[in-house]
Backbone bond lengths (Angstrom), bond angles and torsions (degrees), N, CA, C in turn:
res aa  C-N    CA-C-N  psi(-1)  N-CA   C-N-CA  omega(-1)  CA-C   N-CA-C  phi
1 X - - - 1.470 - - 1.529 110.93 -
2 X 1.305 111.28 -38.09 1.257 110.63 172.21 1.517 136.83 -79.43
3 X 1.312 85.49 7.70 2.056 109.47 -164.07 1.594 76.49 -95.52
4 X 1.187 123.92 -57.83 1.512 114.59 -157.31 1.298 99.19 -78.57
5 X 1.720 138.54 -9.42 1.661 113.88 173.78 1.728 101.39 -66.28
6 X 1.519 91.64 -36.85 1.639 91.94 -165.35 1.528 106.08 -53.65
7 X 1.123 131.16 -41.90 1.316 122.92 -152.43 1.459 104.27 -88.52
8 X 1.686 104.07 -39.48 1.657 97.51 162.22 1.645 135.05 -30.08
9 X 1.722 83.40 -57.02 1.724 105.44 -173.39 1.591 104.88 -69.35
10 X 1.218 117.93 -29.34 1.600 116.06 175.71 1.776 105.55 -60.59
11 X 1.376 96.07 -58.67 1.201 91.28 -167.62 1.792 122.26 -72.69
12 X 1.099 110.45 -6.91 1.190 121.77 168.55 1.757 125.08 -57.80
13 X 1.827 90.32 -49.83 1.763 112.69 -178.60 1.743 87.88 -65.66
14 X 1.305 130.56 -63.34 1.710 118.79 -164.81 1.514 89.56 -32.71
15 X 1.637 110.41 -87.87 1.316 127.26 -162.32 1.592 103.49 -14.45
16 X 1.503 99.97 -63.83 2.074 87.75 -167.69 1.383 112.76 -82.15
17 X 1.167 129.13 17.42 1.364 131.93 159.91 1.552 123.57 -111.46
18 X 1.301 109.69 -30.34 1.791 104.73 137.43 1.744 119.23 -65.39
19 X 0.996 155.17 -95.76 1.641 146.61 163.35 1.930 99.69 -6.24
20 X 1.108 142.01 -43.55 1.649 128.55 171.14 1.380 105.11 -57.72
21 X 1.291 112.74 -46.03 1.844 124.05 -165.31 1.383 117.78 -54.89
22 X 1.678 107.80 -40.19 0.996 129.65 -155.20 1.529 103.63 -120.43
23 X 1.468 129.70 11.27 1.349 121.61 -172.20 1.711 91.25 -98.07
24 X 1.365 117.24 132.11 1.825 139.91 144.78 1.147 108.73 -72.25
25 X 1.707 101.19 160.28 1.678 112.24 160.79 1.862 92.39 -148.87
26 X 0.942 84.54 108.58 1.530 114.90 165.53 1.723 105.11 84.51
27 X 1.511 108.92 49.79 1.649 91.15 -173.31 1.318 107.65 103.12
28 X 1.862 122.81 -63.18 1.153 121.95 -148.95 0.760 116.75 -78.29
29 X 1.690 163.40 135.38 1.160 145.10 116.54 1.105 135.77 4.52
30 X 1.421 132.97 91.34 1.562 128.29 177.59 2.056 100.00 -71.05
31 X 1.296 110.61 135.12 1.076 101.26 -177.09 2.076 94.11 -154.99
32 X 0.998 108.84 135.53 1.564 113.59 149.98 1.366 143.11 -113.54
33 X 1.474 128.95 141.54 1.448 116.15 151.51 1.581 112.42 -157.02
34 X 1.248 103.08 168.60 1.128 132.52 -163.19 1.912 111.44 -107.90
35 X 1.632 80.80 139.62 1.588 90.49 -160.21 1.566 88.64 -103.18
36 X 1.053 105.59 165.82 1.806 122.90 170.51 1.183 120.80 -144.73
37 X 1.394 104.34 116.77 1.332 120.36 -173.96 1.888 119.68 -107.04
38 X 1.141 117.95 121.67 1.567 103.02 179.15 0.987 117.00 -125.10
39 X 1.227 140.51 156.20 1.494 160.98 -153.53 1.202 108.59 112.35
40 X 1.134 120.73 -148.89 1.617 136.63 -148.97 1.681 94.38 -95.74
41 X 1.371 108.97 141.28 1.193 110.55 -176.12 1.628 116.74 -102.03
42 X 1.214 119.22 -160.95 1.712 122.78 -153.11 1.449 114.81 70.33
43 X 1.513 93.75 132.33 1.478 115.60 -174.46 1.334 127.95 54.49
44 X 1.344 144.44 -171.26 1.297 130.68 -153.44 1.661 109.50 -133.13
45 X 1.052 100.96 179.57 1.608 87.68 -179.01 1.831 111.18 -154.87
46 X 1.601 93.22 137.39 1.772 88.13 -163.81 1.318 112.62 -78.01
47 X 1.306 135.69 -4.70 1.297 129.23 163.01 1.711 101.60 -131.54
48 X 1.966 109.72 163.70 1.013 111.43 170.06 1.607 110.40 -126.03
49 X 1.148 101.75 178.14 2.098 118.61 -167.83 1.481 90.72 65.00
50 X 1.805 87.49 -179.92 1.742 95.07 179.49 1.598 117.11 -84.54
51 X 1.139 108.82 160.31 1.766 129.73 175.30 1.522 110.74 -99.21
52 X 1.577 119.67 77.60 1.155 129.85 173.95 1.459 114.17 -64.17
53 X 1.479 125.64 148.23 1.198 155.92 160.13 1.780 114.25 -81.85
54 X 1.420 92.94 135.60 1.709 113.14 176.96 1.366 93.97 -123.43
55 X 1.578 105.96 164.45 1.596 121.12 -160.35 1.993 98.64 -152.62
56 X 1.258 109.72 116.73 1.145 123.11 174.32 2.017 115.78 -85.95
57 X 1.595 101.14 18.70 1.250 87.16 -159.75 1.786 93.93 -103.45
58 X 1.020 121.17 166.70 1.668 135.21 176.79 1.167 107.53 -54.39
59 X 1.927 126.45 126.34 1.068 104.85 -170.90 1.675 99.86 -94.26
60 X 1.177 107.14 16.26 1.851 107.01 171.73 1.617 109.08 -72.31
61 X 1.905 100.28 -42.63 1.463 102.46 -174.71 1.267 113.20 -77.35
62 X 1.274 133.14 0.62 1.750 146.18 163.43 1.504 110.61 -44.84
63 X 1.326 132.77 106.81 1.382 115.74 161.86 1.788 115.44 -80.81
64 X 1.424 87.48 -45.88 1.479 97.55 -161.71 1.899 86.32 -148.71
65 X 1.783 97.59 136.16 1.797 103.29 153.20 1.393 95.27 -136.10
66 X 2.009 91.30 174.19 1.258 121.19 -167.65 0.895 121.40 171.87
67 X 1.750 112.34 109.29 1.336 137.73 170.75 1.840 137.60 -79.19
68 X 1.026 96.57 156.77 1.622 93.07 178.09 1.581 113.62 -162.17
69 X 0.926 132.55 152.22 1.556 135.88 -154.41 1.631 103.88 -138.33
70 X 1.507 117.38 132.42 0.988 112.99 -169.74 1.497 106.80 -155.31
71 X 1.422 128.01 134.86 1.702 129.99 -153.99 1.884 98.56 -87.55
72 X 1.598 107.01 131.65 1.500 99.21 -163.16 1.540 85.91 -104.64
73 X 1.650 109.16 142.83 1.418 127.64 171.13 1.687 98.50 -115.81
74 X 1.414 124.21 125.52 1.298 136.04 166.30 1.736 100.69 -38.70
75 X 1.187 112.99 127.57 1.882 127.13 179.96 1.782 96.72 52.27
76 X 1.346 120.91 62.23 1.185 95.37 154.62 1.325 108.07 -164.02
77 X 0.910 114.32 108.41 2.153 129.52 -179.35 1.299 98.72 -17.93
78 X 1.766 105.16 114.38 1.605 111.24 156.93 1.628 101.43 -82.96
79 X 0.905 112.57 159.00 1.980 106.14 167.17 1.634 89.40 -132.05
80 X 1.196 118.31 124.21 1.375 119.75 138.36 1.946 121.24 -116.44
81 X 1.421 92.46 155.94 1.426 122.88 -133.14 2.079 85.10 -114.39
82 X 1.224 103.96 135.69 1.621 112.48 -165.81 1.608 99.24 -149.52
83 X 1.732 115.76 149.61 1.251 108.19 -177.29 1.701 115.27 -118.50
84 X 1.463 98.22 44.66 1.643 94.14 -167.07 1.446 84.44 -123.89
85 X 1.638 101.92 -149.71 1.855 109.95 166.94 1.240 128.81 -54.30
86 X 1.450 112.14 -31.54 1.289 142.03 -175.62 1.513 95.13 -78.47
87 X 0.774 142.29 100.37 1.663 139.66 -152.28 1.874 95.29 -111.68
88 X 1.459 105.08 -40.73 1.307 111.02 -153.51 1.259 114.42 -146.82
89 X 1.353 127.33 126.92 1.784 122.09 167.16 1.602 104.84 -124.85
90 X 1.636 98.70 150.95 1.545 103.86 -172.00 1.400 104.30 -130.25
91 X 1.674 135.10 104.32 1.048 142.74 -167.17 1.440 108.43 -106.64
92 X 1.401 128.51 106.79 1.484 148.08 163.22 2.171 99.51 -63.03
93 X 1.293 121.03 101.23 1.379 101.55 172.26 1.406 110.39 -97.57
94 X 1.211 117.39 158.03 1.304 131.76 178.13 1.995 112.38 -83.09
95 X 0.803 95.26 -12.26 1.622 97.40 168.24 1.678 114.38 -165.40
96 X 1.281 111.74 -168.38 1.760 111.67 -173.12 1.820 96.03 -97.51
97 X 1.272 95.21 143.60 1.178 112.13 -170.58 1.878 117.19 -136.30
98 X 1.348 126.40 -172.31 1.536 108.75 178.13 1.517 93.74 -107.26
99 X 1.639 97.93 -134.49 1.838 86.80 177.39 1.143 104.09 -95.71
100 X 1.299 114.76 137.01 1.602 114.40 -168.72 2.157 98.25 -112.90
101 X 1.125 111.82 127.69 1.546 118.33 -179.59 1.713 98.47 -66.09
102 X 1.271 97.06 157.09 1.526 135.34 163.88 1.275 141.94 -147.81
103 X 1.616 101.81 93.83 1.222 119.17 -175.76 1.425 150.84 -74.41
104 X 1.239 136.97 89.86 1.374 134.60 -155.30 1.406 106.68 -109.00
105 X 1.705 104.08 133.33 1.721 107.66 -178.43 1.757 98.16 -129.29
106 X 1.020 109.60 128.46 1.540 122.73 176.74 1.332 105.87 -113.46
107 X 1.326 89.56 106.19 1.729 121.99 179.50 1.613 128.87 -62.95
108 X 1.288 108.10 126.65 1.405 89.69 171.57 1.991 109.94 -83.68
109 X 0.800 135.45 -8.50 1.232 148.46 -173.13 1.520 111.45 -137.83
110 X 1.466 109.85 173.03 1.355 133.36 -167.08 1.961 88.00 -74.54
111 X 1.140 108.43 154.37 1.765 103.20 179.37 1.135 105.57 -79.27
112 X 1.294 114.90 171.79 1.558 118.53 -165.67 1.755 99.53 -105.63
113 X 1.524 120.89 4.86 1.615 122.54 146.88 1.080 127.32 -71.03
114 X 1.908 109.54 -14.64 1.652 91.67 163.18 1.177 111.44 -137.87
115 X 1.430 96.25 176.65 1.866 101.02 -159.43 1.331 113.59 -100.07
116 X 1.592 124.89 -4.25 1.199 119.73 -163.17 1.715 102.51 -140.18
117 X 1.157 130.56 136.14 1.516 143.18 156.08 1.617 106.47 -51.58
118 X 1.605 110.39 128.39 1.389 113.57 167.71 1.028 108.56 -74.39
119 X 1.594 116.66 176.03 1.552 110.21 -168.14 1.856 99.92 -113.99
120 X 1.386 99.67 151.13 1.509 110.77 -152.58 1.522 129.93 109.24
121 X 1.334 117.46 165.39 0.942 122.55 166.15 1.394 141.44 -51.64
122 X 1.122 107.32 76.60 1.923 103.14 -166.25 1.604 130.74 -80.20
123 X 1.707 96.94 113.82 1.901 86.07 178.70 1.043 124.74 -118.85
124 X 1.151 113.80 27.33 1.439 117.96 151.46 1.849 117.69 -175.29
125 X 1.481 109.89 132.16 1.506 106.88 173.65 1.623 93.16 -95.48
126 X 1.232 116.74 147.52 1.281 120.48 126.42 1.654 118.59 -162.37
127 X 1.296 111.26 169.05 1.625 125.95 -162.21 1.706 106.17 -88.54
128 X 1.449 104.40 136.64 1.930 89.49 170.80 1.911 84.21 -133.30
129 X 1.732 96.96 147.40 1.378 112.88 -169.02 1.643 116.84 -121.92
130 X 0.989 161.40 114.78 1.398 160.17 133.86 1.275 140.39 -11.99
131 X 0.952 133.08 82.96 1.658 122.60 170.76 1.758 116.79 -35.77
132 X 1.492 102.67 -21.37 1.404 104.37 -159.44 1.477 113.52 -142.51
133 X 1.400 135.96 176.31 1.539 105.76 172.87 1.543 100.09 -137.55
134 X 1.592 98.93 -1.29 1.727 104.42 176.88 1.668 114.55 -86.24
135 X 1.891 95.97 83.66 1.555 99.17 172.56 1.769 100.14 -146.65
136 X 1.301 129.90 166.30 1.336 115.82 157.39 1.347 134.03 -107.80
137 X 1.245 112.49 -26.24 2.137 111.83 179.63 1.503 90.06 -121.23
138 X 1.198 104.81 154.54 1.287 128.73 147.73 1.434 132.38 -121.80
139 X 1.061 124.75 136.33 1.588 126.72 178.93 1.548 116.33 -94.63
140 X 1.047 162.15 172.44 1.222 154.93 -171.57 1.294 107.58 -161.67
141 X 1.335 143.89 83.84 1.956 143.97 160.93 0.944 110.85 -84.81
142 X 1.683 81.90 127.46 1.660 106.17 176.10 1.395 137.08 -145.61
143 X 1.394 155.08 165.80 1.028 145.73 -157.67 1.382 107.08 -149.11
144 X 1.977 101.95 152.76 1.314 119.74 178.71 1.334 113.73 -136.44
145 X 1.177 123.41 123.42 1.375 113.53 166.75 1.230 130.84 -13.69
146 X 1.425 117.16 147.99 2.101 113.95 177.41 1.419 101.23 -63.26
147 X 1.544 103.95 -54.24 1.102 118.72 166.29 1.833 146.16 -4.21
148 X 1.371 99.70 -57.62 0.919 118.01 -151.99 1.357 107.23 -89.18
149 X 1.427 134.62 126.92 1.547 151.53 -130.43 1.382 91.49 -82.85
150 X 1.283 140.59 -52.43 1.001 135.36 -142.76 1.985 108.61 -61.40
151 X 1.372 101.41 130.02 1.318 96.99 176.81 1.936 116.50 -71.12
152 X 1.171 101.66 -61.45 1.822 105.77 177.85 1.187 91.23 -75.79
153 X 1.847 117.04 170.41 1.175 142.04 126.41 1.190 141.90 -153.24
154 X 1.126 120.38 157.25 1.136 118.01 -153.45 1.294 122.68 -148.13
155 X 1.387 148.71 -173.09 1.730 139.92 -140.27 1.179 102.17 -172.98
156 X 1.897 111.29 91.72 1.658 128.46 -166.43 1.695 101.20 -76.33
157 X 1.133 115.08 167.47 1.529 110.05 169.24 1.966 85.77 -143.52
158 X 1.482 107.42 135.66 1.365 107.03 173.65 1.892 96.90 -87.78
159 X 1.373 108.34 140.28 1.441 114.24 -179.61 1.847 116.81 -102.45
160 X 1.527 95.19 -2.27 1.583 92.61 -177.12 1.597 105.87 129.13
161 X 1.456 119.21 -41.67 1.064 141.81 -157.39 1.562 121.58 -127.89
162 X 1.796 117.66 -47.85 0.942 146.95 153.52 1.147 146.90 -136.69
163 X 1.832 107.72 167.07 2.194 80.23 175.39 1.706 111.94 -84.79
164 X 1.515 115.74 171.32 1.369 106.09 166.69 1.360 80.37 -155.44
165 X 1.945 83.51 143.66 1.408 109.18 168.31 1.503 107.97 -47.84
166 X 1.477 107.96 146.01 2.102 108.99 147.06 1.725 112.03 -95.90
167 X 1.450 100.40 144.04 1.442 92.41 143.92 1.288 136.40 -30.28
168 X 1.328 130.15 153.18 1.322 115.68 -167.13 1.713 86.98 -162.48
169 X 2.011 88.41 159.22 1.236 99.53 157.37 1.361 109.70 -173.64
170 X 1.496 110.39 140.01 1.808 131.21 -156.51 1.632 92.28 -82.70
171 X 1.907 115.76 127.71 0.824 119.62 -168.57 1.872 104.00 -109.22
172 X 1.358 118.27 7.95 0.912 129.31 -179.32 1.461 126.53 110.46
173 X 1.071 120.19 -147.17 1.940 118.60 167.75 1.492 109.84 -171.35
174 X 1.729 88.18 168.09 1.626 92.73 -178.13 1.745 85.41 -124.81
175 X 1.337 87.78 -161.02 1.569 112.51 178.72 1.379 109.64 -49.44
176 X 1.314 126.74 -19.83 1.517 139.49 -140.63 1.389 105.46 -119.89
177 X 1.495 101.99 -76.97 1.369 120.98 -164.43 1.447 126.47 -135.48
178 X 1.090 139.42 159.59 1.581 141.59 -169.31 1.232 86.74 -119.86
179 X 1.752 112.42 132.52 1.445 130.28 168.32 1.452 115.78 -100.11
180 X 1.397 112.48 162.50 1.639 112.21 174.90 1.394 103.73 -151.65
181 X 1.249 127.68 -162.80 1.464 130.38 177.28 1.768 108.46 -162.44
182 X 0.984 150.67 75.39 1.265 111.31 111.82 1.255 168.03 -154.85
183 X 1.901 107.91 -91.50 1.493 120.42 -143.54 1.571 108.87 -98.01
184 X 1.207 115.63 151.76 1.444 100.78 174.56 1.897 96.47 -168.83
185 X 1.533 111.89 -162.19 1.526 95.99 -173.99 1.593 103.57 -161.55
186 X 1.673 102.31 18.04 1.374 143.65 145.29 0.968 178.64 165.25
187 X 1.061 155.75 -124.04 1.820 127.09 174.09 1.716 95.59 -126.05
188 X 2.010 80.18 144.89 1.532 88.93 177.01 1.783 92.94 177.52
189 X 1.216 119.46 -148.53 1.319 131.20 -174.48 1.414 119.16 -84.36
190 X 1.393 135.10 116.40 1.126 151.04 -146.88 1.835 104.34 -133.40
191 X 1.706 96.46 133.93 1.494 100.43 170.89 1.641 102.19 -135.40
192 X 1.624 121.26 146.50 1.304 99.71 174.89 1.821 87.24 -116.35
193 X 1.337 112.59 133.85 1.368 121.70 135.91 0.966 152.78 -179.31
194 X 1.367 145.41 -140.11 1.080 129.07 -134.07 1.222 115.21 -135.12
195 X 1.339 139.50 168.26 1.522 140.32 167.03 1.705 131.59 -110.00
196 X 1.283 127.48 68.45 1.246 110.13 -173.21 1.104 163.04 -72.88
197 X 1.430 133.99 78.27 1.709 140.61 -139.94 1.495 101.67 -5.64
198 X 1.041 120.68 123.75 1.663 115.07 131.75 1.309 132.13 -16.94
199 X 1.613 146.80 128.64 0.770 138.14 148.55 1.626 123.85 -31.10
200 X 1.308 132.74 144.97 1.115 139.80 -156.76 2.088 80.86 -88.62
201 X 1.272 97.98 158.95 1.918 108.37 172.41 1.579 84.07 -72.90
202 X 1.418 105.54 167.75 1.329 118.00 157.65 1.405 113.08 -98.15
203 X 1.580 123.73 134.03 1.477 111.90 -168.38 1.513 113.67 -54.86
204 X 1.217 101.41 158.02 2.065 112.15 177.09 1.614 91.51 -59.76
205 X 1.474 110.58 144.26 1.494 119.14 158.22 1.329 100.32 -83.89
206 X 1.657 94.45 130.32 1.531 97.65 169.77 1.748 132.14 -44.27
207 X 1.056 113.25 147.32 1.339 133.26 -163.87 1.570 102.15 -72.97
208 X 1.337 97.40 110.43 2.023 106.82 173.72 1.375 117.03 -39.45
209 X 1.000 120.35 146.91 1.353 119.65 179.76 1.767 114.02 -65.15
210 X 1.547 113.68 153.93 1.537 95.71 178.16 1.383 114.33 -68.28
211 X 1.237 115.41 158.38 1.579 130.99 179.67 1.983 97.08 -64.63
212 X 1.161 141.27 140.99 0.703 149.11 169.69 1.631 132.57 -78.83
213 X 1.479 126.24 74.90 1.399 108.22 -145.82 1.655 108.66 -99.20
214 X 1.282 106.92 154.76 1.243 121.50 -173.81 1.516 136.29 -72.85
215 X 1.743 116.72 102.39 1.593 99.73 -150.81 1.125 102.32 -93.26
216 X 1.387 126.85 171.01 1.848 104.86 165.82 1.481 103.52 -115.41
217 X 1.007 113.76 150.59 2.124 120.82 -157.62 1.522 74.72 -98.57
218 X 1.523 89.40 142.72 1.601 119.88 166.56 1.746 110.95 -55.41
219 X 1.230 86.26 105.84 1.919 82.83 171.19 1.339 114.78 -73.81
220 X 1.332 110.95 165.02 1.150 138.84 -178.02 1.496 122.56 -113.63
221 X 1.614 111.62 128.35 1.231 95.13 -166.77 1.609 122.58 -97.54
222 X 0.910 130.80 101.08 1.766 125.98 -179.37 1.460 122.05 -57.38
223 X 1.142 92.10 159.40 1.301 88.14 -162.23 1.705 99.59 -128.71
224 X 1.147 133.09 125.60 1.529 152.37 158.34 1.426 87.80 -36.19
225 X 1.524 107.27 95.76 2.017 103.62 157.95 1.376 107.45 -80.51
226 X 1.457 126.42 -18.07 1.548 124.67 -175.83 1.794 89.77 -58.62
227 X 1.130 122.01 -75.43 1.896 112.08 -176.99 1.595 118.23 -58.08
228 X 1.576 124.84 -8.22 1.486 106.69 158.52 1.269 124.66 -42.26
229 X 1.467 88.28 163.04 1.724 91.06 -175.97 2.072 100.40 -97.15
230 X 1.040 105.27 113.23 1.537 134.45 168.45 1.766 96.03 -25.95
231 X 1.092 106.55 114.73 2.152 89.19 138.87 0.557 149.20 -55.53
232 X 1.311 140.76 142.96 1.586 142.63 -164.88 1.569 122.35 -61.80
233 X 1.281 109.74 96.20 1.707 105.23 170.86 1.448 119.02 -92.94
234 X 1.370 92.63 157.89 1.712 91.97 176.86 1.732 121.34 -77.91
235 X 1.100 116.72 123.81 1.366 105.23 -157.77 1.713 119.44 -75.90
236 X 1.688 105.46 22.62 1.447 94.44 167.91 1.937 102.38 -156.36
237 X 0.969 111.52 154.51 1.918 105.89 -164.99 1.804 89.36 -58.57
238 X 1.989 78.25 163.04 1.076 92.43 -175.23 1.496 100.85 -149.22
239 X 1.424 125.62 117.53 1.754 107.69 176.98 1.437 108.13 -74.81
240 X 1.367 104.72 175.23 1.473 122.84 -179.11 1.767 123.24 -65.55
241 X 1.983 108.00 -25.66 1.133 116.81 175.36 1.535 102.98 -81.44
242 X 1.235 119.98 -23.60 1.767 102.30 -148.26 1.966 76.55 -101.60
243 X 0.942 148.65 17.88 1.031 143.43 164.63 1.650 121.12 -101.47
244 X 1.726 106.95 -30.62 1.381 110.51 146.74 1.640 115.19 -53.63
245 X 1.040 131.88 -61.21 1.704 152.95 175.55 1.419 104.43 -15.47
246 X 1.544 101.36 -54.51 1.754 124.71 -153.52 1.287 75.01 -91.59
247 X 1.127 144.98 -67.86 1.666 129.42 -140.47 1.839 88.21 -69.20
248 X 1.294 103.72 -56.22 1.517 91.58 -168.22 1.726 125.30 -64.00
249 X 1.181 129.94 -13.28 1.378 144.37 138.53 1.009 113.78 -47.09
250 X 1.332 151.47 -49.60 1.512 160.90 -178.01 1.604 95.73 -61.49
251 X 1.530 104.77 -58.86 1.578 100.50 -177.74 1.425 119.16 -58.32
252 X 1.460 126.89 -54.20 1.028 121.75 169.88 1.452 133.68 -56.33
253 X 1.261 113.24 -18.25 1.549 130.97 161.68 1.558 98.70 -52.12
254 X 1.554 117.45 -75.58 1.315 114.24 -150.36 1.481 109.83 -74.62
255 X 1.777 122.77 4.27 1.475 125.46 -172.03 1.669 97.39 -92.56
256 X 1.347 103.04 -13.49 1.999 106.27 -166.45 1.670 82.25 -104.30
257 X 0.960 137.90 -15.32 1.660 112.89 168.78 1.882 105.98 -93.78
């Protein structure tokens, strides 16, 4: 007698827990579940698992990729961490998020999204990609050889149309390499480079001396004194007294006229 309460009462509990399972209100399905989220806790987050990245670029023009995933808190620096030039990215998000991917491709070539080479010295293209697009600044660290000739440098962003410089700023150097950082406000196709002085002119060789040209000096004309005409002599001697004599006779001549 008591075998059959039991089996009654068993079968009773299924019954009202199949009819709960299966009861609607209005059509709908009442239904629940539960999401799971892991990492570090505080505050909430509007999606869960990770937010992977796709890449439209050639995987011939691929040298090298590399991802990293990192949990976004509204105002608060994700850093992901990279082992090429691209050393470092710094993502400001605009709201809470799960782990959202970050994708970096270091190019052997210019990407095949744009059509034109920036101008300068270029040493390196590569692409960085998003799981997500709800963030506002980005930071970008990066490195160049000590080495490497270029006097400026600088960190292109292709916009669709063209390149444009970023803001920038030189974070110093080691034995190795000179760092910089930056700014931008999103992801897309990236070139870093450089500008290298001109060779200096070589100074002018001094200026030859002038040619020295040959004048001819105004001649002068001589003159044959053998055919001058002589001065007038008196055509017979004359001493020095009898020429006093004559002058003074002459005078007295011309005092009696």
């Amino acid at each position: 007698m008591k075998t059959n309460h039991m089996i009654l009462f068993t079968l009773f509990i299924f019954l009202t827990v199949g009819i709960a399972s299966a009861y609607t209100t209005e059509g709908v399905n009442i239904t629940s579940s539960t999401t799971l989220i892991s990492g570090g806790g505080g505050g909430s987050s509007s999606g869960s698992g990770s937010m992977g990245v796709s890449s439209d670029e050639p995987y011939a023009n691929i040298a090298f990729s590399d991802r990293a995933e990192k949990y976004w808190y509204f105002n608060i620096t994700s850093l992901y961490s990279f082992r090429y030039e691209v050393y470092e990215v710094a993502v400001l998000p605009a709201q809470n998020e799960g782990a959202v991917m970050l994708k970096l491709e270091i190019l052997k070539d210019k990407s095949a999204r744009t059509t034109v080479a920036p101008a300068g010295s270029v040493y390196q293209y590569f692409n960085l990609y998003s799981g997500s697009k709800r963030f506002s600044d980005v930071t970008i660290r990066f490195k160049v050889p000590i080495t490497w000739t270029a006097e400026t440098v600088t960190l292109m962003q292709w916009t669709g149309t063209e390149w444009k410089s970023l803001i920038m700023k030189s974070l110093g150097n080691d034995a190795s390499y000179r760092y910089y950082e930056a700014y931008t406000n999103t992801f897309s196709n990236f070139a870093i480079v450089g500008y290298v002085p001109a060779p200096a002119p070589p100074a002018p060789a001094p200026a030859p001396p002038a040619p020295v040209v040959a004048t001819s000096l105004p001649t002068t004309e001589i003159t044959d004194l053998t055919n001058a005409s002589q001065p007038f002599k008196i055509p017979f001697p004359i001493s020095g007294l009898e020429l006093v004599m004559v002058m003074c006779m002459v005078g007295l001549w011309c005092r009696k006229k």
